[in-house]
MARFI-960357 format. One record per residue (C-alpha): residue number from 1; x, y, z. Coordinates in steps of 0.2 Angstrom, whole numbers, plus 5000, padded with zeros to 4 digits. Each point is the difference from the previous one (the first is absolute). Layout:
ATOM   num     c1     c2     c3
ATOM   NUM      X      Y      Z
...
END
This chain:
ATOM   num     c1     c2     c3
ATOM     1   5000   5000   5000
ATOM     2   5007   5016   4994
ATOM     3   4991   5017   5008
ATOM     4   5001   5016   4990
ATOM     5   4995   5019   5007
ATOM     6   5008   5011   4987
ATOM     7   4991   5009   4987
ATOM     8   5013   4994   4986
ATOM     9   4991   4991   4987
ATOM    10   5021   4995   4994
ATOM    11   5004   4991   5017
ATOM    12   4982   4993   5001
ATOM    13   5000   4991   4983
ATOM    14   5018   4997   5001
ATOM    15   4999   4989   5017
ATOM    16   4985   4991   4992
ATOM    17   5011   4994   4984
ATOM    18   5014   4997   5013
ATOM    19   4988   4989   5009
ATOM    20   4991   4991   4985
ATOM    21   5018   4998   4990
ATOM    22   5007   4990   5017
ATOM    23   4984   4990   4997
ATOM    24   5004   4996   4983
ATOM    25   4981   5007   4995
ATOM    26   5001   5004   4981
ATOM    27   5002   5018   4994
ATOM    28   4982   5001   4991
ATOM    29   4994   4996   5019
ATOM    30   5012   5013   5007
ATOM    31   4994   5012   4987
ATOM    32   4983   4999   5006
ATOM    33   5002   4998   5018
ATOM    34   5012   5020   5002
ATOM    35   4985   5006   4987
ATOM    36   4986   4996   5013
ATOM    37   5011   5004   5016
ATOM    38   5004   5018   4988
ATOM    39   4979   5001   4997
ATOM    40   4998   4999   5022
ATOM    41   5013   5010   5003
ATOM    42   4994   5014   4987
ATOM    43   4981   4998   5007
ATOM    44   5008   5002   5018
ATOM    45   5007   5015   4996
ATOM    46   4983   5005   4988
ATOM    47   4986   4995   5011
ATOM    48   5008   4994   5018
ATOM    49   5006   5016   5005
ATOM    50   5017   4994   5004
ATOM    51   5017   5008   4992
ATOM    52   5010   4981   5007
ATOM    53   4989   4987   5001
ATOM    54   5007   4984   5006
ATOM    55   5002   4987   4988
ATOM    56   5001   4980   5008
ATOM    57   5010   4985   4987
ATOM    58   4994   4982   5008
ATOM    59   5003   4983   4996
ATOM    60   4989   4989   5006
ATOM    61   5005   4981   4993
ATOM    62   4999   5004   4980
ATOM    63   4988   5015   5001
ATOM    64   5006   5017   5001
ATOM    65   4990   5014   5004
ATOM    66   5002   5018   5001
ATOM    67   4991   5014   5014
ATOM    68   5002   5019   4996
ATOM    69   4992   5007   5016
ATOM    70   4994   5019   4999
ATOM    71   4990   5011   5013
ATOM    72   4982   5001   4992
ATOM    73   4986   4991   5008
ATOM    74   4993   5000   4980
ATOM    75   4999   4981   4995
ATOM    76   5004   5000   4978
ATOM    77   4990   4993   4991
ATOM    78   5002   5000   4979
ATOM    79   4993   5012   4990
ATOM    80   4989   4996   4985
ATOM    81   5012   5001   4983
ATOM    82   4995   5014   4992
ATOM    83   5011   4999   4983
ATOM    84   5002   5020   5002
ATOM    85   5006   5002   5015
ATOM    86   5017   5005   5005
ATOM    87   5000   4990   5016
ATOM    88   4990   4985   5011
ATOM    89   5009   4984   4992
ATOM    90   5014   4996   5013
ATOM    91   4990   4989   5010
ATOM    92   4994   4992   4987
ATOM    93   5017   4998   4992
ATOM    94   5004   4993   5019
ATOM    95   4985   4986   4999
ATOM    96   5006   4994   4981
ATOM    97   5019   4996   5005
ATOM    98   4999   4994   5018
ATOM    99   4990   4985   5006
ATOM   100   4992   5009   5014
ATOM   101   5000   5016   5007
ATOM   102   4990   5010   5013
ATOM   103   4998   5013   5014
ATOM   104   5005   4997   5021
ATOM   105   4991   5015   5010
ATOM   106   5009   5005   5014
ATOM   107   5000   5012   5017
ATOM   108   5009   5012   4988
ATOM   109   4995   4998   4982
ATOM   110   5002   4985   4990
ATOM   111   5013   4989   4991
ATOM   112   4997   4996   4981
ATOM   113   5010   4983   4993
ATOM   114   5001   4988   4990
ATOM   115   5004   4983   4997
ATOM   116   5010   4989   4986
ATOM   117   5003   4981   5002
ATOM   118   5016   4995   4992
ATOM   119   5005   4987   4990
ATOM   120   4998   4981   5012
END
């Protein structure tokens, strides 16, 4: 377990490929895991009111998953598409290249992750 509270998107997608590449997951899989930590970490900063949000990398067995925490008490939820909009696909982007992902409320906020199983 790896705990971040900087508000560097760098170190925080650099110590998630650090992690994954030790773990021999394949690049495409790396790829999309630091794009969905980048999506939290962006929507932490957007909608969470919080300029560091912290950012949690677990193994647990073969699954990692990925928690950005932030200070809003405002659960996400996805937007419908609209083709013309500018913004309101990160969380679906989240959902179509992880294999779970959800919301934790907490005392202070809430943590948004994810999760990816690797390869058995």
């Amino acid at each position: 377990m790896r705990n971040l509270n900087s508000p560097s998107l760098t170190l925080s997608r650099d110590t998630l490929q650090d992690a994954l590449t030790l773990a021999s997951w394949s690049p495409s899989v790396i790829a999309d895991a630091q794009l969905c930590l980048v999506e939290l970490i962006s929507n932490a900063w957007r909608h969470g009111d919080t300029p560091s949000p912290g950012v949690v990398i677990l193994f647990r067995g073969n699954t990692l998953r990925v928690g950005v925490s932030d200070r809003s008490s405002v659960l996400p939820e996805p937007r419908s598409l609209d083709p013309l909009s500018e913004s309101g696909r990160g969380l679906h982007l989240v959902a179509g290249l992880t294999h779970r992902w959800g919301v934790s409320p907490q005392k202070l906020g809430k943590i948004v992750w994810f999760e990816l199983d690797g390869d058995a």
